[in-house]
mmCIF file of the C-alpha atoms, coordinates in Angstrom:
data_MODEL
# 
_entry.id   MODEL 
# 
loop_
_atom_site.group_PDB 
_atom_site.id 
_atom_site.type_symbol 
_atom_site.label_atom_id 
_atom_site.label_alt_id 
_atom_site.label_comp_id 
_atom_site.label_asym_id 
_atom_site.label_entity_id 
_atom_site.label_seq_id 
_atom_site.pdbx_PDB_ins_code 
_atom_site.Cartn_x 
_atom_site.Cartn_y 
_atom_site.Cartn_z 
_atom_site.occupancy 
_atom_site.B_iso_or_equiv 
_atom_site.pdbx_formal_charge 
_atom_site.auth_seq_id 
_atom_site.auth_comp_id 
_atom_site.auth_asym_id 
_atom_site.auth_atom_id 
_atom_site.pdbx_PDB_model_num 
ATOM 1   C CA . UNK A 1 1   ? -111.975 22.234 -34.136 1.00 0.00 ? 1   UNK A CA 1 
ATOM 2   C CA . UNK A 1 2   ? -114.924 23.879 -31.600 1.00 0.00 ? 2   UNK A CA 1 
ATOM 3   C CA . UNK A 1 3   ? -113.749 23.926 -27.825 1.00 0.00 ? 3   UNK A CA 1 
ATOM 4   C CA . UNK A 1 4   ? -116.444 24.401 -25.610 1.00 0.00 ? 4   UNK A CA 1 
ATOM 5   C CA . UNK A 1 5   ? -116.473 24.934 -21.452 1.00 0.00 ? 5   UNK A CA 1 
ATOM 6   C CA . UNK A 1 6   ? -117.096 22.098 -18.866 1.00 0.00 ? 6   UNK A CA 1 
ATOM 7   C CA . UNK A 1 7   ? -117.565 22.336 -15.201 1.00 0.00 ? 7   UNK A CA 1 
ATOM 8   C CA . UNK A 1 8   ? -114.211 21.790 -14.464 1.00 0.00 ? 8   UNK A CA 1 
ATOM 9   C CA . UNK A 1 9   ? -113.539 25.378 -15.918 1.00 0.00 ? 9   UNK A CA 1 
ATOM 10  C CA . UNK A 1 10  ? -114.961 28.110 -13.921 1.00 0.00 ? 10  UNK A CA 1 
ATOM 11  C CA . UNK A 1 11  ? -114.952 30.920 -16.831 1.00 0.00 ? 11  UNK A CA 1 
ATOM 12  C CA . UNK A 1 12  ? -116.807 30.855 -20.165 1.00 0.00 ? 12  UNK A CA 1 
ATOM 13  C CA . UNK A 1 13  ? -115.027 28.813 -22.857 1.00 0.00 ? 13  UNK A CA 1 
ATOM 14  C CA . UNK A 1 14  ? -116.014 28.906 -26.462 1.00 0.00 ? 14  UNK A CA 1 
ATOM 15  C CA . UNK A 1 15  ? -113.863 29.040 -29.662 1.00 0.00 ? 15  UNK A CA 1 
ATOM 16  C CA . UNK A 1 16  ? -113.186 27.430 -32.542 1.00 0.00 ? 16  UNK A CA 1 
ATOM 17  C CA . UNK A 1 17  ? -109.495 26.121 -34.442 1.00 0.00 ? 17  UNK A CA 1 
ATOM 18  C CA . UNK A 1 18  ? -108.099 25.968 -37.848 1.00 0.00 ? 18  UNK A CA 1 
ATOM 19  C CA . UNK A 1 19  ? -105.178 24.795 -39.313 1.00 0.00 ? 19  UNK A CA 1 
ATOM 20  C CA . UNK A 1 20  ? -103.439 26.994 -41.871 1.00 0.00 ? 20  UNK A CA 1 
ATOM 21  C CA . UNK A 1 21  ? -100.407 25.682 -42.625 1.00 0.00 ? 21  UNK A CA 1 
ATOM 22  C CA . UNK A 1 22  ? -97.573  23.676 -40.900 1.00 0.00 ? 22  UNK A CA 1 
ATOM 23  C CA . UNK A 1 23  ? -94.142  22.784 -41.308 1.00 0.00 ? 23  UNK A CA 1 
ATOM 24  C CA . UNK A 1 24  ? -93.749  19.816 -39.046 1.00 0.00 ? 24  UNK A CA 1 
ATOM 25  C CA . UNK A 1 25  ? -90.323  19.672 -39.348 1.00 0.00 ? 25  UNK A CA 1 
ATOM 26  C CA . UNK A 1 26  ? -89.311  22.692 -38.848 1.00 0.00 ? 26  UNK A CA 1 
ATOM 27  C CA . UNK A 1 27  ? -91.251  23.380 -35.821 1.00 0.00 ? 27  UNK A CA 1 
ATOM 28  C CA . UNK A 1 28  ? -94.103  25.707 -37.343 1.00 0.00 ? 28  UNK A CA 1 
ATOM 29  C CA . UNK A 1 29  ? -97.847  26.330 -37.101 1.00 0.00 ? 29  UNK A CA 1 
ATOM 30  C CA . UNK A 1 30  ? -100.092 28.604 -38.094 1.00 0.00 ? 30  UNK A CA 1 
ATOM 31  C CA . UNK A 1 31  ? -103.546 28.711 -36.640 1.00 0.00 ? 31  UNK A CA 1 
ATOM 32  C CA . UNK A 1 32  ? -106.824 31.035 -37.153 1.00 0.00 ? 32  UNK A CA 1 
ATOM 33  C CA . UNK A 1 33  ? -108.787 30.929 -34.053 1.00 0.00 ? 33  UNK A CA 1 
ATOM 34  C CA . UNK A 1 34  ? -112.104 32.511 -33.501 1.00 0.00 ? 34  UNK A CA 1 
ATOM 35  C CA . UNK A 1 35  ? -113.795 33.462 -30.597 1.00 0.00 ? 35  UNK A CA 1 
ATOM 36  C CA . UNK A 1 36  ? -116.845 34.010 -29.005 1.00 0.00 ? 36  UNK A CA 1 
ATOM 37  C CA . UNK A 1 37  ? -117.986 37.161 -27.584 1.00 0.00 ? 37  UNK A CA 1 
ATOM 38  C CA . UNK A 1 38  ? -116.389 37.861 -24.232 1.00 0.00 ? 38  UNK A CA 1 
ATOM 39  C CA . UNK A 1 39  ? -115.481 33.518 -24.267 1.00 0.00 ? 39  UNK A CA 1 
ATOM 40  C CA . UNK A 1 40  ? -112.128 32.562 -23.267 1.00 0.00 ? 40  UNK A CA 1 
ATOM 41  C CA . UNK A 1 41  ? -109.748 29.643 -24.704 1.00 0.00 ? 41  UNK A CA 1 
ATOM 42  C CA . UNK A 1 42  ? -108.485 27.648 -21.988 1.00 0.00 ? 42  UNK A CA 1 
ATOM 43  C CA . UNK A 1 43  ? -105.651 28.864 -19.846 1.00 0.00 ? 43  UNK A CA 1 
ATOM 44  C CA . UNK A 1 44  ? -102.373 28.283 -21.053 1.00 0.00 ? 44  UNK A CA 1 
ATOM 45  C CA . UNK A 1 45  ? -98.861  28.799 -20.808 1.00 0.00 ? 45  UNK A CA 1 
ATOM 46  C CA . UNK A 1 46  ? -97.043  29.565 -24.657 1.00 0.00 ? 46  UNK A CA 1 
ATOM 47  C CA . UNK A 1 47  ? -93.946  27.305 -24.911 1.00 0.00 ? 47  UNK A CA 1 
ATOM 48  C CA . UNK A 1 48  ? -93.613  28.476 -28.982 1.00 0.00 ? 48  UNK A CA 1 
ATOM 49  C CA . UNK A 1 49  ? -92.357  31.919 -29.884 1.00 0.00 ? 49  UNK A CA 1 
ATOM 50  C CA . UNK A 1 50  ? -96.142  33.377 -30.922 1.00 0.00 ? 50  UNK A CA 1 
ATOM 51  C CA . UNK A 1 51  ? -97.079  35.830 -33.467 1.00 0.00 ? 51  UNK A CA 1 
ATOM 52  C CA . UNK A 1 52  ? -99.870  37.399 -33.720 1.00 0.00 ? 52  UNK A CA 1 
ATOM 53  C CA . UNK A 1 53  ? -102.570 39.576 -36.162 1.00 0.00 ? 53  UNK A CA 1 
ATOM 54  C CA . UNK A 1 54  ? -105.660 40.598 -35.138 1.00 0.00 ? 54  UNK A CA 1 
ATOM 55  C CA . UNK A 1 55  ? -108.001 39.891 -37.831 1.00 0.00 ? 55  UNK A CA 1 
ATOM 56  C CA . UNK A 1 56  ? -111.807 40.810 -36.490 1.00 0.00 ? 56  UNK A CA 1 
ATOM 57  C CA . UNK A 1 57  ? -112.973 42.498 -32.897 1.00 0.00 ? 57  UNK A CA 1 
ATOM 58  C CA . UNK A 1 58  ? -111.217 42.839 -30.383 1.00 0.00 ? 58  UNK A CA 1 
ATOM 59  C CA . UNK A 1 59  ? -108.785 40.241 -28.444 1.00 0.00 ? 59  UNK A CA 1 
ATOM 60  C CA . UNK A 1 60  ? -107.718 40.424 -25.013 1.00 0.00 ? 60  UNK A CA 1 
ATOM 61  C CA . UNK A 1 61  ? -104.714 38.717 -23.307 1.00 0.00 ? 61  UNK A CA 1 
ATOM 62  C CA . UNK A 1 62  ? -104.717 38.698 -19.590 1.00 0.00 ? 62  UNK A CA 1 
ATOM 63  C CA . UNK A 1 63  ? -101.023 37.697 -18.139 1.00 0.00 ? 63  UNK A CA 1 
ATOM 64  C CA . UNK A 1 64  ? -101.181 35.936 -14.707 1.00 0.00 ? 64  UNK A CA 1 
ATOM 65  C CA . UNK A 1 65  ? -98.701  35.038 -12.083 1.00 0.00 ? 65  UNK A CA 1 
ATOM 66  C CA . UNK A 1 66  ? -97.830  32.187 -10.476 1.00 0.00 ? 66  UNK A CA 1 
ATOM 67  C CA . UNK A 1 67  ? -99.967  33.060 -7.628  1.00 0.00 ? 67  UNK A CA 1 
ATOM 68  C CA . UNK A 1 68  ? -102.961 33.283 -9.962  1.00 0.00 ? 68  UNK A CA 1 
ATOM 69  C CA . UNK A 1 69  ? -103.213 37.350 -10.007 1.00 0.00 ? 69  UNK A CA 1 
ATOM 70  C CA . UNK A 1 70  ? -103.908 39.756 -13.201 1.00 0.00 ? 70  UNK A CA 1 
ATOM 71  C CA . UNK A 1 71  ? -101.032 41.220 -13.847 1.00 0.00 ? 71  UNK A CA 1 
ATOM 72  C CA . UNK A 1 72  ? -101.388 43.229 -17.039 1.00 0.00 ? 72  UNK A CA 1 
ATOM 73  C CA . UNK A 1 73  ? -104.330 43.359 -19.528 1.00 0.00 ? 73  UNK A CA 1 
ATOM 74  C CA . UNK A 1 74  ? -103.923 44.013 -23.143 1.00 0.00 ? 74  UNK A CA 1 
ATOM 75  C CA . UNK A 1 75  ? -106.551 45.122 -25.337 1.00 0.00 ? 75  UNK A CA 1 
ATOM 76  C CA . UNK A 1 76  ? -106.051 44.583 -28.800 1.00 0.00 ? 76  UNK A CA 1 
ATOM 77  C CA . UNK A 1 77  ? -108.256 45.700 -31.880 1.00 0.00 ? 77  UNK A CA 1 
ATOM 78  C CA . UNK A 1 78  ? -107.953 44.452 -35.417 1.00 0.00 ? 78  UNK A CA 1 
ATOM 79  C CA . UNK A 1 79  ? -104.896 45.397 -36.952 1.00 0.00 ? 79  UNK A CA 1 
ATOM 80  C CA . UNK A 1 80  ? -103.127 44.575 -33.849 1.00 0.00 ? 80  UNK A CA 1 
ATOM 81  C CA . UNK A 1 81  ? -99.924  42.828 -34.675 1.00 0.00 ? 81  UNK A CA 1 
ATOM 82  C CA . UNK A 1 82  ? -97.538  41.438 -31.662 1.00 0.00 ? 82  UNK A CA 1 
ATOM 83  C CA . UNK A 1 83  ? -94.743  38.891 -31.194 1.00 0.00 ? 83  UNK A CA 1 
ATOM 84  C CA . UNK A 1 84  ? -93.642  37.219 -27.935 1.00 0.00 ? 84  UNK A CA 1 
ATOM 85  C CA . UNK A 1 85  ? -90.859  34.294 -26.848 1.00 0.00 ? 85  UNK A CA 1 
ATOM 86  C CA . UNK A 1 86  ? -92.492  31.217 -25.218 1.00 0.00 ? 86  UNK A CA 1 
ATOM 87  C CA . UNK A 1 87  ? -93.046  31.441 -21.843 1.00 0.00 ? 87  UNK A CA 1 
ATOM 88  C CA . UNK A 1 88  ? -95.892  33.894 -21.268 1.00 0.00 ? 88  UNK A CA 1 
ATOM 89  C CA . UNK A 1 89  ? -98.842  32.724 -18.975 1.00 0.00 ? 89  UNK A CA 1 
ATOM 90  C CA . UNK A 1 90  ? -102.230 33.932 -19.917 1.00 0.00 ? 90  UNK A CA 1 
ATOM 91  C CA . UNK A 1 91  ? -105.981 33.720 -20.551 1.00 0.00 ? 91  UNK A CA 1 
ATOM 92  C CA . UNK A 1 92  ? -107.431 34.756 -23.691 1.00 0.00 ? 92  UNK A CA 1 
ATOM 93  C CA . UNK A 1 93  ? -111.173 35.779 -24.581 1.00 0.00 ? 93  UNK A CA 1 
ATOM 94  C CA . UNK A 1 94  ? -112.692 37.913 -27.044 1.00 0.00 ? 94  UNK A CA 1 
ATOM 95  C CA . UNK A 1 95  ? -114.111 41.410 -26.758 1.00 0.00 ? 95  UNK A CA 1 
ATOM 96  C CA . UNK A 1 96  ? -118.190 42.132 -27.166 1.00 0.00 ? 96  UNK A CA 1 
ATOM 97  C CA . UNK A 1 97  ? -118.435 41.330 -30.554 1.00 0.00 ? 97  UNK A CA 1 
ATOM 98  C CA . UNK A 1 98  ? -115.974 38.085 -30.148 1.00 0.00 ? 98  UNK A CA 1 
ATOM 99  C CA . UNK A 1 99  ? -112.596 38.257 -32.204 1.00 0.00 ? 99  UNK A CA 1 
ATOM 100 C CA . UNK A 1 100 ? -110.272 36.608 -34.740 1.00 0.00 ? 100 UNK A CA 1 
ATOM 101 C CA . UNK A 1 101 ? -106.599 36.132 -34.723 1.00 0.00 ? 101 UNK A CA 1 
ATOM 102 C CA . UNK A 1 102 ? -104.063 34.486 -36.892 1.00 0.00 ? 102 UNK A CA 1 
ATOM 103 C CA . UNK A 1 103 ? -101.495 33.091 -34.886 1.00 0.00 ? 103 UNK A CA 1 
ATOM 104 C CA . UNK A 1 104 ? -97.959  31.724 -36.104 1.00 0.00 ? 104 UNK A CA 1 
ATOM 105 C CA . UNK A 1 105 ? -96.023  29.418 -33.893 1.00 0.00 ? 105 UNK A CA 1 
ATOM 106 C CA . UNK A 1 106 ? -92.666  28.093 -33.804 1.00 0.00 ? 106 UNK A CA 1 
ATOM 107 C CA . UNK A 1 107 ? -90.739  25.880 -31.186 1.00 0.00 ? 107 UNK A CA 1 
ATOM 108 C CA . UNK A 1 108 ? -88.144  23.190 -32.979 1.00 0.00 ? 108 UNK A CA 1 
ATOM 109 C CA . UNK A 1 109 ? -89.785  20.372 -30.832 1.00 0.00 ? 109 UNK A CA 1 
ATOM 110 C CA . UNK A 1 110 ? -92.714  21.260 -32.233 1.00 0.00 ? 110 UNK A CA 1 
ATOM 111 C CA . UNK A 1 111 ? -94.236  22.092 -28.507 1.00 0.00 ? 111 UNK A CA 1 
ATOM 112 C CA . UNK A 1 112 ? -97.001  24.603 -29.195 1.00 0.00 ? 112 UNK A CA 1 
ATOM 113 C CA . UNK A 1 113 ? -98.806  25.211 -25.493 1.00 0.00 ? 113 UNK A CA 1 
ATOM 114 C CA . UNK A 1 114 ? -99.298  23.928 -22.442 1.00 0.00 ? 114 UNK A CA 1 
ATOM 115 C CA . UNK A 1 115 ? -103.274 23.869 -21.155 1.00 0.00 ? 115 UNK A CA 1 
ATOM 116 C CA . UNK A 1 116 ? -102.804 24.622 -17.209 1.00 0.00 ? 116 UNK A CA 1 
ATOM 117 C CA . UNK A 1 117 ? -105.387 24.476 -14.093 1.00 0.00 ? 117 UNK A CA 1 
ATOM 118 C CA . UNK A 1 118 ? -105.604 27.388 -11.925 1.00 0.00 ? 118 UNK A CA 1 
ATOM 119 C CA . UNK A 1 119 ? -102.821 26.000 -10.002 1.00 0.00 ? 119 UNK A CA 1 
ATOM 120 C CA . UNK A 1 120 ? -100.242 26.425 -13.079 1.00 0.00 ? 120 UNK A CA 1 
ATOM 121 C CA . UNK A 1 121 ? -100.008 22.854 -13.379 1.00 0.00 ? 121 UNK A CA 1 
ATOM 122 C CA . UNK A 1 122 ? -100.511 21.095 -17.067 1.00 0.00 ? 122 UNK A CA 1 
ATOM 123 C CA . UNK A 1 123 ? -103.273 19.475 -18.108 1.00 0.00 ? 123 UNK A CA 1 
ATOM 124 C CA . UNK A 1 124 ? -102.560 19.240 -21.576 1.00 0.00 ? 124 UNK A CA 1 
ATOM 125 C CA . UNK A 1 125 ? -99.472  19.849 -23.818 1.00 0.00 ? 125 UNK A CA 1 
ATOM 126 C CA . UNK A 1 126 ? -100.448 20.850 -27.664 1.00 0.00 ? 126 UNK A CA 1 
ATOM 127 C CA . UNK A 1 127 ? -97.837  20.037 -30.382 1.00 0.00 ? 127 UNK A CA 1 
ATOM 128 C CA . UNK A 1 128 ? -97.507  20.289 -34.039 1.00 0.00 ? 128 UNK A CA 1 
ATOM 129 C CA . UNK A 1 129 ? -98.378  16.381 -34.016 1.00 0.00 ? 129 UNK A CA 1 
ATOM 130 C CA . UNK A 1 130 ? -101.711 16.974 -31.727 1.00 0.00 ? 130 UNK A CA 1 
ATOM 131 C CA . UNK A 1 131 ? -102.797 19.382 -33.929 1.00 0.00 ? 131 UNK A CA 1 
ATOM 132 C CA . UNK A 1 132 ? -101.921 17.689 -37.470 1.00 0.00 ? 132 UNK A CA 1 
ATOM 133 C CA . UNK A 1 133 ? -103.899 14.977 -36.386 1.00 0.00 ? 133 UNK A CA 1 
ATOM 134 C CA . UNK A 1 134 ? -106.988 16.703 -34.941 1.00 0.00 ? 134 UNK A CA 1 
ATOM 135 C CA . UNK A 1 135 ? -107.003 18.623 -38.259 1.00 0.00 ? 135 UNK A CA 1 
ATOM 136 C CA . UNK A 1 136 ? -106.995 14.740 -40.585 1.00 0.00 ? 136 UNK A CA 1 
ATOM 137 C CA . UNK A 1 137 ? -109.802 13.416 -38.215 1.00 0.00 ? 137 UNK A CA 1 
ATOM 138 C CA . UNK A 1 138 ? -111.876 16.515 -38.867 1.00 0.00 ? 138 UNK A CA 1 
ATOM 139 C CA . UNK A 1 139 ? -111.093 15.835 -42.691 1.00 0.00 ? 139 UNK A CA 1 
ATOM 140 C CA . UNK A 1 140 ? -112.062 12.521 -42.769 1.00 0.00 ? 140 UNK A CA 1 
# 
């Protein structure tokens, strides 16, 4: 799955999806993602506990508060494992040469992330179910 910037988004987006694995019931998801050089995923907030291996480049997670300030960023090169609860608030991009991360979720609803504006308010909510079924239409 390729996501790609519009003008509603005032920072570069550009990265791609895969599905590794899932366990629906369970709550569980593993994802690669890919990204651009210096392109950002959409801002999010993680509802799963997330973790995390830096794969390829280098990844950087910037953590904002709720009045839209950096408050910490992380650079992370390859080899770069981490694990976090749900609940963290941050953008994403990749470094010069663009990165690649395996990511394993898990939230018993099966809530994944939340896609927010720059107001922290959701635009989008990304589940096991939302992603199961982008993955069979890209299949098919």
């Amino acid at each position: 799955m390729h996501y790609e910037g519009s003008p509603r988004f005032d920072y570069p987006i550009d990265y791609d999806i895969a599905v590794l694995g899932h366990q629906e019931d369970a709550g569980r998801l593993d994802l690669l993602i890919r990204w651009a050089p210096d392109a950002y995923c959409h801002f999010h907030r993680h509802v799963a506990t997330t973790t995390s291996l830096v794969l390829e480049g280098e990844h950087h997670v910037i953590d904002i508060d709720d009045d839209g300030n950096e408050v910490h960023h992380d650079v992370r090169p390859a080899g770069t494992y981490c694990s976090g609860p749900g609940g963290d608030v941050h953008m994403e991009r990749g470094g010069p040469e663009g990165s690649l991360v395996l990511f394993s979720m898990h939230e018993p609803a099966g809530r994944m992330f939340e896609v927010l504006d720059a107001d922290h308010s959701v635009l989008a909510e990304n589940t096991i179910e939302s992603f199961i079924e982008q993955d069979r239409e890209l299949a098919s």
